[in-house]
N, C-alpha and C positions, 0 to 999 in steps of 0.2 A: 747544300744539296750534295748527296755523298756521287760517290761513280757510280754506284750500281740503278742509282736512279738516272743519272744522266745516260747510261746504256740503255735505257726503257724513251728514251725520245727519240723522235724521228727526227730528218735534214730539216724537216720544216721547221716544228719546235724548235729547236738547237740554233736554227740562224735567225729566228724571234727573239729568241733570249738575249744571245751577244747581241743584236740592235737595242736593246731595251737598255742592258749595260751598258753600251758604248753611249747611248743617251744620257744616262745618269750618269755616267762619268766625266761627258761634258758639259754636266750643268752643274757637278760639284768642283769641276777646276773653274767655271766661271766665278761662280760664289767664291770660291778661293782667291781668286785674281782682286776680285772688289773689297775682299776683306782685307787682303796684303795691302791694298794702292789707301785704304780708309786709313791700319794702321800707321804706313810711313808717314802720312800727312799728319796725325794726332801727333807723333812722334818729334817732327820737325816744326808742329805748332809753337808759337810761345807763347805760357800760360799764364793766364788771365790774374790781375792782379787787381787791388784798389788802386795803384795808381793807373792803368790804361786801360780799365774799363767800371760799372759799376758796382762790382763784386766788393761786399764792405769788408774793413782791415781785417775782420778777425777770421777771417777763414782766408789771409794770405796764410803762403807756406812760409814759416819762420824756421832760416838758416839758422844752424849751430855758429856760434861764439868760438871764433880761432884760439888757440891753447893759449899761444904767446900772445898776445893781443894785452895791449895797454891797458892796466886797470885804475881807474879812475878813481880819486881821493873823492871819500864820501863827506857829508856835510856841507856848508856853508862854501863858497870861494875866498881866498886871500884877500883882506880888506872890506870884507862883509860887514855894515852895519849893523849892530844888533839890536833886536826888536825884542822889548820886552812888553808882559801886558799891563797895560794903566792902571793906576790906582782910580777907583772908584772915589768921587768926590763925598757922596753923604751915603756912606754902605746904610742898609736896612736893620743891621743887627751890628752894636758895638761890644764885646766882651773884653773888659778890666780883667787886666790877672795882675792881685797885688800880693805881695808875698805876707803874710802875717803874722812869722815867728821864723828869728835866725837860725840854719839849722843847724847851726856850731854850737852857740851856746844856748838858744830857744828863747830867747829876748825877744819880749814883743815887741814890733817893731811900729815906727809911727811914719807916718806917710806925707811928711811937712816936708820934707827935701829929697821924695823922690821925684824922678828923673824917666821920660820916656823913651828906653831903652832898644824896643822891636817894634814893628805893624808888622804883620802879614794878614792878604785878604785873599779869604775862599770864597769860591762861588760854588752853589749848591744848588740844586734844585728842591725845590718843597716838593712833599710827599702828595699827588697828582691824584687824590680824592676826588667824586663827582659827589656835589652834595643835591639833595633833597627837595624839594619848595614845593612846600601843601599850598595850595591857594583855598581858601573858604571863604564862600559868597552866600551872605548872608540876605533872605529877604525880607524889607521891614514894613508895616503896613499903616500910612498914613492916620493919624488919630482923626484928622480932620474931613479928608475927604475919602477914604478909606481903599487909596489908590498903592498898592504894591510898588516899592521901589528895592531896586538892586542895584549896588556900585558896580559898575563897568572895570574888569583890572587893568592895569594899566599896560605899557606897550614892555611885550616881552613878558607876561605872567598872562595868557590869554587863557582862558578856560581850555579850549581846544587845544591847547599845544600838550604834548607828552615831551618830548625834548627840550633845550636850549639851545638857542640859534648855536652859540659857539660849541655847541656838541656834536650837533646835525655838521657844523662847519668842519668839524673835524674827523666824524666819516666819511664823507665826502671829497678831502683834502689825503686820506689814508687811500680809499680807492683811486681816484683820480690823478695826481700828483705821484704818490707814492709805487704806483700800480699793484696794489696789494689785493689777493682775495676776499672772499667774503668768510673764509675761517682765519686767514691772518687779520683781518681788520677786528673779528670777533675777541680772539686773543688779545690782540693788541688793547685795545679798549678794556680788558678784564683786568691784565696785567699792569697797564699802564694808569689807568684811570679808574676803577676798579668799578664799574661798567656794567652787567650783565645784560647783553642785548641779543635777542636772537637775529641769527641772519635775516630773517623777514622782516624783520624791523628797519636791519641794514639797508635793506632793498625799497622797504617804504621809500626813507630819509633820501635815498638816489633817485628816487620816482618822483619826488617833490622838488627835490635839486635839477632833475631835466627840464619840468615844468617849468620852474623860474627861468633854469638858464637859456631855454627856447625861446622862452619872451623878450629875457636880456642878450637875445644877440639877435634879432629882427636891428635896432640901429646899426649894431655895429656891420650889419649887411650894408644898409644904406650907405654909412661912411666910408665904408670899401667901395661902391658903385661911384662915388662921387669925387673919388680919389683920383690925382692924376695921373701916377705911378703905382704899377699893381706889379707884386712879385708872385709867380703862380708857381705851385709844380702838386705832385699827385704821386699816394702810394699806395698800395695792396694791404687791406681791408677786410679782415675774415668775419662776415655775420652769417648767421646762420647755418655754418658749413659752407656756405659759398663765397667765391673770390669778389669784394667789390671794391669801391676806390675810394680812397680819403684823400680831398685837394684841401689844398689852402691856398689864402689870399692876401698876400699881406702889402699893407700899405705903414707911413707912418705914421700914423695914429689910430692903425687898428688891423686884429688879426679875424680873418674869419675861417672857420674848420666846416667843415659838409664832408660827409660822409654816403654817395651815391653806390646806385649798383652795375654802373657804368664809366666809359672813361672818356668818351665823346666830349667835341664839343657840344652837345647839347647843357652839360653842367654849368660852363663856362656864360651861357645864352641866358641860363635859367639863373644865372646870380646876377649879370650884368642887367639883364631887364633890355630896357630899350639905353640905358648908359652908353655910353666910348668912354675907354682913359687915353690919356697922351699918347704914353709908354706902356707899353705891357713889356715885364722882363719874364723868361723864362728858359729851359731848355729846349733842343728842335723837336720835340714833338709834334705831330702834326695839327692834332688838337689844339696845344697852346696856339700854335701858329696863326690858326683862326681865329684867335682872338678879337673882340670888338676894340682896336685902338689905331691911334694913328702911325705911331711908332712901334715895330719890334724892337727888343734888345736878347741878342744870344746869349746864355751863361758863356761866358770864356772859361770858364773851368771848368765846364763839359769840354767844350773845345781842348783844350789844353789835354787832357783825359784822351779823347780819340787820336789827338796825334802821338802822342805817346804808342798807344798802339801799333802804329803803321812804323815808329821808329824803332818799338822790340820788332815786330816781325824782320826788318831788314834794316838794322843801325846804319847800312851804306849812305842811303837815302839824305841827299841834304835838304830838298825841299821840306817835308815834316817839321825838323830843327827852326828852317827859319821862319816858318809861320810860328812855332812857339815863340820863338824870339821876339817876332811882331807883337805877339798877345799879351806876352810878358811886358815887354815896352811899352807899348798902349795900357797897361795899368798900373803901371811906373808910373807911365807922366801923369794918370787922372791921381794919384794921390800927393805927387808935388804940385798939383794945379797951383795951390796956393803962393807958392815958392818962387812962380816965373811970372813976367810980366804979362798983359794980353798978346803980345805983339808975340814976346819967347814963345808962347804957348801957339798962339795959333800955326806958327813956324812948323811946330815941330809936328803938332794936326796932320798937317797936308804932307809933309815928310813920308809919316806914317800911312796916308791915303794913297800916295802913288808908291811906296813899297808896296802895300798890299796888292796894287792891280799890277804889277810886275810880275808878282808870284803869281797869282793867278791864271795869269797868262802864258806860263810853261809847259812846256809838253813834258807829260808821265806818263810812266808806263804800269807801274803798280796799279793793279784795280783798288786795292784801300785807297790810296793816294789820289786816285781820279776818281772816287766815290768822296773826299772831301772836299777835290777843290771844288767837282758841280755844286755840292753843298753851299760853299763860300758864294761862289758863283752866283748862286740861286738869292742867296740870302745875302748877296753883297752890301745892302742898306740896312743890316741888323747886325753888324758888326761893332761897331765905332758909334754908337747912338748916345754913349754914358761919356766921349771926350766933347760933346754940342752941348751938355744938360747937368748942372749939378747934382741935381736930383736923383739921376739913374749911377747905379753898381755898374760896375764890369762883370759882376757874376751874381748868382741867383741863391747866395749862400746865407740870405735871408728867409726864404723858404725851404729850404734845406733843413735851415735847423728848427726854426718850426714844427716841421714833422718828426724831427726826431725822437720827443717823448710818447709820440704815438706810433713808430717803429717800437721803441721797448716797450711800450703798454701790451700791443700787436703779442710780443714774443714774450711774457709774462704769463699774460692771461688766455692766448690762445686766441678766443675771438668772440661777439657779443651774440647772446642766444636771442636778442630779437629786434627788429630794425627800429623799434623805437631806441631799446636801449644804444644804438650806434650813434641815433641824431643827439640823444641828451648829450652823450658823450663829446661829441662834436661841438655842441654847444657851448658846452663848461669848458671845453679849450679853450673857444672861443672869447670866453669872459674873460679866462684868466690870463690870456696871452695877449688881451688888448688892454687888460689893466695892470703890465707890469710895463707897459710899453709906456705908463703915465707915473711907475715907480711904486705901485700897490703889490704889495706880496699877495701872492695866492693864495692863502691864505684868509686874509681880509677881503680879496674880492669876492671869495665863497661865502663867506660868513652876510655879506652884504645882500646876498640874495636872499637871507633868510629871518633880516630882521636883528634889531636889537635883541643884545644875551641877556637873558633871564638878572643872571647877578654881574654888578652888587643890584642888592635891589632898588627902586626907584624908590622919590622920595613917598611917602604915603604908603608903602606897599610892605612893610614888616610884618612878617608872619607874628603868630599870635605865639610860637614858638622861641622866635626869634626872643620877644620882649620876657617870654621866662627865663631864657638861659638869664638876660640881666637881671631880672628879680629873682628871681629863683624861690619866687613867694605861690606863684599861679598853679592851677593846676589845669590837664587837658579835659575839657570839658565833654570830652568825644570818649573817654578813657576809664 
C-alpha cells in the first residue's frame, strides 16, 4: 500500500490494520519458533540405520573409503587349499583326437604304441529346443459287436493338455522363483527354449498352477496348525493398488504363506482354527502377541536392533549395553548347549535370570530406555523361553528369510492386479518352501503339481513320426 493511500485512512482504519499485522506477525514468529525447535531436533537426531531400527541395508548412508586406508590383497588367503572341478566319471560324449600323418616327414602313422597324452572335460549345454508331440487317436469299430473303441493316451500325453508338465513347470518356476514378468518370461521362453507363447497362455499356465497350489497347501495349513513351534512374522503386500499383508508360518516341516488384506490377529485365529502351539516365536507386535500358544518367545534380534537405538541416541547410557550383553550371552550359551554339562548349563540359566531382573530393576531416566525396560517388564516370561526348549531360536530369523523372496518379488513386479492372483501366489510359496525344507528343489516341486512330462515318451506311446524318422520308409498319412 503506497502513502498516498494510507493518507486516504482514518484513526480508525489505520489502528485495524496495525492490529491485523501485529496479529500476523505473531503468528508467523509462532510458526517460526516450532519450525526452529522441529529443525534442531531432526538435526541432533541420530539417523536411522539397518542396524538400530528396521530400515533395510540398502538405503543406509554408505561412508566414503579413507585415502590411506589399507588395501587388501585380492584373491585366495596364504595357505588356501585349491579346489579344482571333478573329473566326470563316464562323460556323455568321448572325442579321440589321433594324429594321422607326421607333420615332418607326412609318415603315416600307426597307433599300436601310442600313448594317452591329455583329457580335458567341457561341459556344455545342449541347444534348449522344445519339441513337438502330435498325439492321434484313432477310433476303431468292433467287427463283432460293432462297439467303437478308442485308446485312452497315456499319463502326460492327455488329449487335453497343450503343454508339458516340465514346460508349464518352467513358466511357473521363471515367474515365481525367478520374479520375472510376463514379457521377460515370454522372451525368455523364445530365446531360451525356442517357445512361441503368448502372454495369455503364460497367464493360463499360472491360473492352473494357483489352482493346484491352493489345494496343495490346504495340508501343509494343517501341519502348521499341528506344530508345536510356530515362527511368525508379516510384510507389506500391494494387490490391487492397495496395502495388504503377507504372513508366514513356519514350522520344521512346513512353510505356509497367506496373503490377507489385514494385519490383525484375526489372520492368526483364521490359520490356527481352534489349534494352540507350545511356543509361538515372533517379533513384539501386538498381533503376534496374541497368539493362540502357551509360550511366547521375542525375536532378540529385534531386541538387540532397539537397543542399539537408544545407544546411538545417547552412547553415555550403560544400561542399553548391558542388556545387549545379556542377549548376546543368552545366545552364546543356547548354541554351546551342547558343549556344557546339565548342571554347567543350568548354572549359568539362572546366572542369566537374575542379571536380567537386576537390570530391570534400575531407575532410567531416558524415555527410549524406560519404553524398553516396561517392555521387558511386561514380557519378562518371553525372553529366555529358547534356554528351557531345544526346539525354540533366540530369534525369529527363520521367518525373516521366508519373506524375503516375496520382499523382492513385492519390488520387481510392483504388486498383483487381483486377490486371486495374491492367494496362488501365496500358495506356490507355500509348496515350494515346504518342499525344500524336505531337500526338493523348486523346481521339481512345481513340476509335481502338474503331472508327469510329456517326454521321453512312455512305453506304448511313439508317435507315428517318431517310427519314421527310424524307417524313413513311411509316409504321413495326414499329408
Amino acid at each position: 500500500m503506497s502513502q498516498d493511500e494510507l493518507d486516504l485512512l482514518s484513526k480508525e482504519e489505520l489502528i485495524r490494520m496495525i492490529l491485523e499485522q501485529a496479529k500476523q506477525l505473531a503468528q508467523l514468529k509462532a510458526d517460526y519458533e516450532a519450525l526452529k525447535l522441529k529443525l534442531d531436533q531432526t538435526q541432533h537426531k541420530r539417523p536411522t540405520t539397518s542396524k538400530n531400527s528396521s530400515q533395510p541395508p540398502s538405503k543406509d548412508q554408505k561412508s566414503d573409503q579413507p585415502k590411506d586406508r589399507r588395501k587388501h590383497r585380492h584373491g585366495p588367503p596364504p595357505g588356501h587349499k585349491k579346489h579344482e572341478r571333478k573329473f566326470v566319471a563316464q562323460p556323455d560324449h568321448v572325442v579321440d583326437l589321433r594324429a594321422k600323418e607326421c607333420v615332418k616327414c607326412h609318415t603315416a602313422l600307426e597307433h599300436k604304441a601310442e600313448r594317452l597324452a591329455k583329457v580335458n572335460q567341457i561341459t556344455e549345454l545342449p541347444e534348449a529346443k522344445a519339441e513337438v508331440i502330435e498325439v492321434r487317436q484313432y477310433e476303431t469299430i468292433c467287427a463283432s459287436c460293432g462297439q467303437a473303441q478308442v485308446e485312452e493316451p497315456p499319463v502326460g500325453l492327455e488329449m487335453g493338455r497343450t503343454f508339458g508338465a516340465r514346460l508349464e513347470a518352467t513358466v511357473v518356476y521363471y515367474r515365481q522363483e525367478q520374479h520375472m514378468s510376463y514379457e521377460r518370461t515370454q522372451l525368455a521362453l523364445l530365446n531360451l527354449h525356442g517357445v512361441e507363447i503368448s502372454q495369455g497362455g503364460i497367464d493360463g499356465i499360472m491360473q492352473r498352477a494357483g489352482e493346484k497350489g491352493i489345494q496343495a497347501a490346504k495340508p501343509i495349513e494343517e501341519t502348521v496348525r499341528q506344530s508345536a513351534v510356530i515362527h511368525s512374522d508379516e510384510t507389506v503386500s500391494r494387490v490391487g493398488g492397495d496395502n495388504w499383508w503377507e504372513w508366514v508360518f513356519c514350522t520344521a516341516k512346513a512353510v505356509l504363506h497367506v496373503i490377507r488384506f489385514n494385519r490383525s490377529v484375526d489372520v492368526i485365529k483364521d490359520v490356527m482354527d481352534t489349534y494352540q502351539a507350545e511356543v509361538w516365536e515372533s517379533d513384539c507386535f501386538s498381533a503376534q502377541l496374541k497368539a493362540p500358544a502357551k509360550y511366547l518367545q521375542l525375536c532378540l534380534a529385534h531386541q538387540l536392533r532397539n537397543l542399539q537405538a537408544v545407544v546411538d541416541a545417547d552412547p553415555t547410557l550403560t544400561w542399553p549395553r548391558a542388556m545387549q550383553m545379556l542377549f548376546r550371552y543368552a545366545i552364546h550359551l543356547h548354541h554351546q548347549r551342547n558343549q556344557l554339562s546339565p548342571d554347567q548349563f543350568v548354572t549359568q540359566v539362572a546366572r542369566i535370570e537374575r542379571h536380567c531382573d537386576r537390570l530391570l530393576q534400575r531407575s532410567l531416566d531416558p524415555p527410549d530406555a524406560r519404553r524398553l525396560q516396561r517392555r521387558y517388564l511386561k514380557h519378562r516370561q518371553k525372553l529366555f523361553v529358547f534356554l528351557y526348549r531345544t526346539d525354540v531360536s533366540p530369534t525369529n530369523n527363520v521367518a525373516e528369510r521366508a519373506l524375503r523372496p516375496s520382499v523382492i518379488h513385492r519390488k520387481v513386479i510392483g504388486c498383483f492386479r487381483s486377490d486371486w492372483g495374491a492367494k496362488a501366489f501365496a500358495a506356490l510359496a507355500s509348496v515350494i518352501d515346504t518342499a525344500e525344507l524336505s531337500g526338493i528343489h523348486a523346481f521339481d516341486a512345481v513340476q509335481s503339481l502338474f503331472g508327469s512330462p510329456s517326454l521321453p515318451l512312455p512305453v506304448g506311446g511313439e508317435l507315428w513320426r517318431s517310427q519314421e524318422r527310424l524307417t524313413g520308409r513311411q509316409k504321413d498319412p495326414l499329408r
